[in-house]
N, CA, C and O of each residue as an XYZ file, in Angstrom:
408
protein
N     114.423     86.714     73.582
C     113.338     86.996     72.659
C     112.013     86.516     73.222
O     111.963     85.532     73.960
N     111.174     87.061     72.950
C     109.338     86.795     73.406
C     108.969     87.054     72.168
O     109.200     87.904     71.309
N     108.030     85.640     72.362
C     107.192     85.535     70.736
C     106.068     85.921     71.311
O     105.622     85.305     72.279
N     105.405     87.084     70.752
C     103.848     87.597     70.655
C     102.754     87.002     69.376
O     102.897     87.283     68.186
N     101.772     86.221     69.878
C     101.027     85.905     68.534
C      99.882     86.890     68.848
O      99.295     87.056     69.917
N      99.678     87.597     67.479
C      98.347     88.102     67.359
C      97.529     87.242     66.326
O      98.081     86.333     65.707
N      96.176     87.556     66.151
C      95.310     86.672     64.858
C      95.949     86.638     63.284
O      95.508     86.060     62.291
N      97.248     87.542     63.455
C      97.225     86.963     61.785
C      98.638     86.624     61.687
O      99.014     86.291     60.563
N      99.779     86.642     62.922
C     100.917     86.333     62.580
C     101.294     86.382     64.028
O     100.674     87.011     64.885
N     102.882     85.314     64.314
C     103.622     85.287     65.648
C     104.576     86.521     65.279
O     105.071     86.633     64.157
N     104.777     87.373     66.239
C     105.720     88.277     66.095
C     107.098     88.059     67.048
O     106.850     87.597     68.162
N     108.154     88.263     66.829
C     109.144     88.219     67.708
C     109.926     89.465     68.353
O     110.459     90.230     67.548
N     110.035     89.713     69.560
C     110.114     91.279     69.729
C     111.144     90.456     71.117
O     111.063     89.332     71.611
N     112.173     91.758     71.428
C     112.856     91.607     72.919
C     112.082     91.311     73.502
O     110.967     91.239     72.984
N     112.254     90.998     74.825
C     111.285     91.098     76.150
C     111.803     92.678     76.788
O     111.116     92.884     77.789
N     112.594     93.635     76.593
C     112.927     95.116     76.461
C     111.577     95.599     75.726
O     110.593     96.077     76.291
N     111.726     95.393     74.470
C     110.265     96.094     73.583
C     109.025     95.402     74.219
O     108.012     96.073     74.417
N     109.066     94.227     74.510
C     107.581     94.209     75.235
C     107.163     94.555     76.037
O     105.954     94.400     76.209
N     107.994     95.245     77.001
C     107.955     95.545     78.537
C     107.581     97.154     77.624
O     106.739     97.914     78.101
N     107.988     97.348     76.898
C     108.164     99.612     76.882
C     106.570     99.474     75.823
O     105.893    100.470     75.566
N     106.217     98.090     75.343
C     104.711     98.171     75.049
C     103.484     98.849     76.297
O     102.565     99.668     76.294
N     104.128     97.960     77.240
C     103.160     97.934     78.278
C     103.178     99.704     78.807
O     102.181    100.413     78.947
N     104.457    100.057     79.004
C     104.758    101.606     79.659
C     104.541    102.184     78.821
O     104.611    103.315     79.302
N     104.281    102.313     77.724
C     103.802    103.244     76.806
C     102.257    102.970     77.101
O     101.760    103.668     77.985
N     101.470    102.070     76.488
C      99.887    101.761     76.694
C      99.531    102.002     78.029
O      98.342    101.920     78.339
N     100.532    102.339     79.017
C     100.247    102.753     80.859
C      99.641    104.307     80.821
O      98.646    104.830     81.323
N     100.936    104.881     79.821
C     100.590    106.580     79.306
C      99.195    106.944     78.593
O      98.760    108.061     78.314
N      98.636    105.713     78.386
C      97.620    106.390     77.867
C      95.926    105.536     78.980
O      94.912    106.207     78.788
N      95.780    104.741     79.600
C      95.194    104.838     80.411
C      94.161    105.562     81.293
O      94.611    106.021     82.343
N      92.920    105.731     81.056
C      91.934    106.837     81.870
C      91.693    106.027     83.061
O      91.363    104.864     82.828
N      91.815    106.504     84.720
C      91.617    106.195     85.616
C      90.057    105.782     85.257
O      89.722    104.615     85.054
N      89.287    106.737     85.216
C      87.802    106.823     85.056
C      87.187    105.733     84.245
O      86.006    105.563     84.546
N      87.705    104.809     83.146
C      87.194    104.040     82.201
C      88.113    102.949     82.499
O      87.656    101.957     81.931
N      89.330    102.612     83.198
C      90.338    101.844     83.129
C      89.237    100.612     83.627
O      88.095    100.719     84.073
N      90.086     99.396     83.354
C      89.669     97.739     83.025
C      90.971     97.284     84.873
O      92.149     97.588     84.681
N      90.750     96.845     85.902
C      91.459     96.423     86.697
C      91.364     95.302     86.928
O      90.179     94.967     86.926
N      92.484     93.966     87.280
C      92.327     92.959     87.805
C      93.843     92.890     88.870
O      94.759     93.694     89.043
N      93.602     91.760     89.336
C      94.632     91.680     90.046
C      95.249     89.721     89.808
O      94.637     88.936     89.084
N      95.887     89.533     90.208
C      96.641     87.966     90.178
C      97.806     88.061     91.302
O      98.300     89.055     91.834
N      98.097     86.550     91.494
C      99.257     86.599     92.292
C     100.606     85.836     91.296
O     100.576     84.745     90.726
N     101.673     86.795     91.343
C     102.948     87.168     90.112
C     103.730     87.442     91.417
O     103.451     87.986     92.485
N     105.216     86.630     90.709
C     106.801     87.688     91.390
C     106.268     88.555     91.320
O     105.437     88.909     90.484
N     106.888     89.332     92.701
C     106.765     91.034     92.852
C     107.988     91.576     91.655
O     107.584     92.305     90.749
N     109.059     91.297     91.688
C     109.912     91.345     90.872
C     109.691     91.677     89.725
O     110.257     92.579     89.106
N     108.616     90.779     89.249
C     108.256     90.273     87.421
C     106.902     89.776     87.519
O     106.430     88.641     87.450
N     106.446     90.821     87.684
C     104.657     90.621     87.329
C     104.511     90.087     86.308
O     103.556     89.310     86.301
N     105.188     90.181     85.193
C     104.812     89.870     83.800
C     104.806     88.147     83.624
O     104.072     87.311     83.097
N     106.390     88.163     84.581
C     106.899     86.686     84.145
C     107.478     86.677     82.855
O     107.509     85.820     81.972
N     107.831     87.575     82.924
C     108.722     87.356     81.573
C     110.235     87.340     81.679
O     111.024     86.984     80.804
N     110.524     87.812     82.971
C     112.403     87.553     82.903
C     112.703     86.329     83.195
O     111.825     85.495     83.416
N     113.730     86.110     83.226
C     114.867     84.611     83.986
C     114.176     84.611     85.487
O     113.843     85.559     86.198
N     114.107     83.499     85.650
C     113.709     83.589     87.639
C     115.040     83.483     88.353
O     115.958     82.666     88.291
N     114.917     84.137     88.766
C     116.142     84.543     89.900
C     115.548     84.246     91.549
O     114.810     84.922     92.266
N     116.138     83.110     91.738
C     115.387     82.689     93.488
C     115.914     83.305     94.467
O     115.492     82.852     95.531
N     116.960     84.488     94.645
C     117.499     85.455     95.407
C     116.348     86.328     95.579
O     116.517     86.891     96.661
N     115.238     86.726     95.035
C     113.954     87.590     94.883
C     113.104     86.671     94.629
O     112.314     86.948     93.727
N     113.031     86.006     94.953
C     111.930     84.922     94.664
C     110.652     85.582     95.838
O     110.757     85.317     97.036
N     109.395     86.514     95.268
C     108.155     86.529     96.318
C     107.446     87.220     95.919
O     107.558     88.354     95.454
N     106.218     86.233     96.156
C     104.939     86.174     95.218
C     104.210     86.642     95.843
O     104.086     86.184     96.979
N     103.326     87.829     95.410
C     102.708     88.533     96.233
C     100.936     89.332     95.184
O     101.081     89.655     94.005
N     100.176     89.422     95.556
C      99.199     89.540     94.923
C      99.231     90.936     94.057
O      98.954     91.954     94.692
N      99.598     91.095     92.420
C      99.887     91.929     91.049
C      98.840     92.630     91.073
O      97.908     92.097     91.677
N      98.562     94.035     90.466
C      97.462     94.858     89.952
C      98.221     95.204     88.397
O      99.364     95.407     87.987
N      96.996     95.141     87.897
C      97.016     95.241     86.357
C      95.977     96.253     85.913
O      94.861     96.244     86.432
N      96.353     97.250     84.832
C      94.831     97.981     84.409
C      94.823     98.384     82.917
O      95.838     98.997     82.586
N      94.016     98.203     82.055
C      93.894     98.323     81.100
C      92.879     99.282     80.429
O      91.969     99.554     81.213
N      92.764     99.832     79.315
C      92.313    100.643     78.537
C      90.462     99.882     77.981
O      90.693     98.702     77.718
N      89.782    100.007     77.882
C      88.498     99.202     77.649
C      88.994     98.860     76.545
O      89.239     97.654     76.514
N      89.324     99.578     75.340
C      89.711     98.892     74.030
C      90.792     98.178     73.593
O      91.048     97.605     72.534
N      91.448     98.352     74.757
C      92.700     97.336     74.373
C      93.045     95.903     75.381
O      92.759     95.756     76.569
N      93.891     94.749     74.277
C      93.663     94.037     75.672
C      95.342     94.045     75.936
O      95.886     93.003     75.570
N      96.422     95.288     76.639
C      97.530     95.337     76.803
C      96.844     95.596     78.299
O      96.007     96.444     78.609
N      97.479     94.584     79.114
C      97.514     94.741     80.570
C      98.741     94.869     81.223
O      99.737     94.150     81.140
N      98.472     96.237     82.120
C      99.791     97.088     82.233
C      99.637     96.982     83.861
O      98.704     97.467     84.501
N     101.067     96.032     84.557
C     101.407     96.473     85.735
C     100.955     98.097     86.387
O     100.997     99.154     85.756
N     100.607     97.940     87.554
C     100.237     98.891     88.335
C     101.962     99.847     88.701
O     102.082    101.046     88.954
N     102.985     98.872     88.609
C     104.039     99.045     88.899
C     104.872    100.381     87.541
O     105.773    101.149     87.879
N     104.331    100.341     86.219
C     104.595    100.682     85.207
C     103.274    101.524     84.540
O     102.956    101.459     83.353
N     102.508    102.409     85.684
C     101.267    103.113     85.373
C     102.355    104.774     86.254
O     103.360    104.784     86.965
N     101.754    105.544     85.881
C     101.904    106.605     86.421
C     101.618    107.028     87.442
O     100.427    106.737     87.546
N     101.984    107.672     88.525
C     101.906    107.770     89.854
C     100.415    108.156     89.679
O      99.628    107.221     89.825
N      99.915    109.313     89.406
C      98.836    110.434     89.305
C      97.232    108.946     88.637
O      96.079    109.054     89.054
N      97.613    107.948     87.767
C      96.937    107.476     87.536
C      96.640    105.805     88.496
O      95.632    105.120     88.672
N      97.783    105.701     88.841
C      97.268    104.494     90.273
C      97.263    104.771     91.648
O      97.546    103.923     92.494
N      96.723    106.774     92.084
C      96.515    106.509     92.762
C      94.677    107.381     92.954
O      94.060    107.865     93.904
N      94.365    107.167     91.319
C      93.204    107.399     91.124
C      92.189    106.308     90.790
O      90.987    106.530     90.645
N      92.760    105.135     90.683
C      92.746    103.726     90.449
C      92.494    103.629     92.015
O      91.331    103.317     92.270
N      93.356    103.832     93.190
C      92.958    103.298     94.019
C      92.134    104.233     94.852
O      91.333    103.900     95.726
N      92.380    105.225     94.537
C      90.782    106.049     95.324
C      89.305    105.605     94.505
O      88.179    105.851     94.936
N      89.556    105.048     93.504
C      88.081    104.644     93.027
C      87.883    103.063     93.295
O      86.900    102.462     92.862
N      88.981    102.397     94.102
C      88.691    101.249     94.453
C      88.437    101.607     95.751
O      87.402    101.062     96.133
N      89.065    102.455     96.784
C      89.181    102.529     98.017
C      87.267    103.068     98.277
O      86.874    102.772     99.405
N      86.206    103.758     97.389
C      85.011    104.492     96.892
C      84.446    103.199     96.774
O      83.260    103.262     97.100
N      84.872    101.755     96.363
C      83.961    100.592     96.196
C      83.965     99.890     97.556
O      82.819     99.635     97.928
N      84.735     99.581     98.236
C      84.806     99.636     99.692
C      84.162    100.068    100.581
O      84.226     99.400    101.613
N      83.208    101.421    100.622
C      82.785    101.971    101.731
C      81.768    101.375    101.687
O      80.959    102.163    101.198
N      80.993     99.896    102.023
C      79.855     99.272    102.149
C      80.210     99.141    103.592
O      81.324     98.833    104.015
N      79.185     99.395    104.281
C      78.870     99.194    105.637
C      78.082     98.345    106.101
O      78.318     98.143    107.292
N      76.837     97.459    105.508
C      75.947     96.772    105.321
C      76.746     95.084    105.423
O      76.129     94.074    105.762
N      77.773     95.109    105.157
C      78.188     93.681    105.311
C      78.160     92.618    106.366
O      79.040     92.629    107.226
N      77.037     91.514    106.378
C      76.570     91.226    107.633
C      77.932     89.947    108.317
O      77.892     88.940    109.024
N      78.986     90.715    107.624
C      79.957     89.987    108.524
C      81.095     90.661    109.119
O      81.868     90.040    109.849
């Protein structure tokens, strides 16, 4: 079980239903307006929400992207092909600085 608190009550939901929160709120996602960060998370379990299992134990730097109005931050891993790899052509578009005096 994973306890979710929002402002007016703790909710208790699987960690199954919290995970198909995130893949559902992935489906709705606009490349064009999306919210991106990144962290370093198990590759495994970006979320951190399963059992740790040290057979897969490796931590490697997570992408996350979110909706402007919402704050459900959805693995890059659990986004749609067509939408992370429009995510990364508009990151790969912030990159082309040439001016960098290093």
């Amino acid at each position: 079980m994973t306890t979710v608190e929002n402002k007016e009550q703790a909710v208790e939901m699987t960690t199954e239903e919290w995970l198909a929160i995130r893949t559902e709120a992935g489906l709705r996602i606009d490349p064009a307006t999306a919210k991106v960060t990144w962290r370093w998370a198990q590759v495994m379990d970006p979320y951190g929400v399963l059992p740790h299992c040290p057979e897969v134990d490796c931590v490697g730097r997570q992408y996350f992207a979110r909706s402007p109005e919402s704050d459900v931050w959805v693995s890059f891993d659990d986004l749609p092909k067509a939408t992370v790899d429009a995510l990364w052509k508009k990151a790969d578009a912030m990159d082309d600085d040439d001016d960098w005096p290093f």
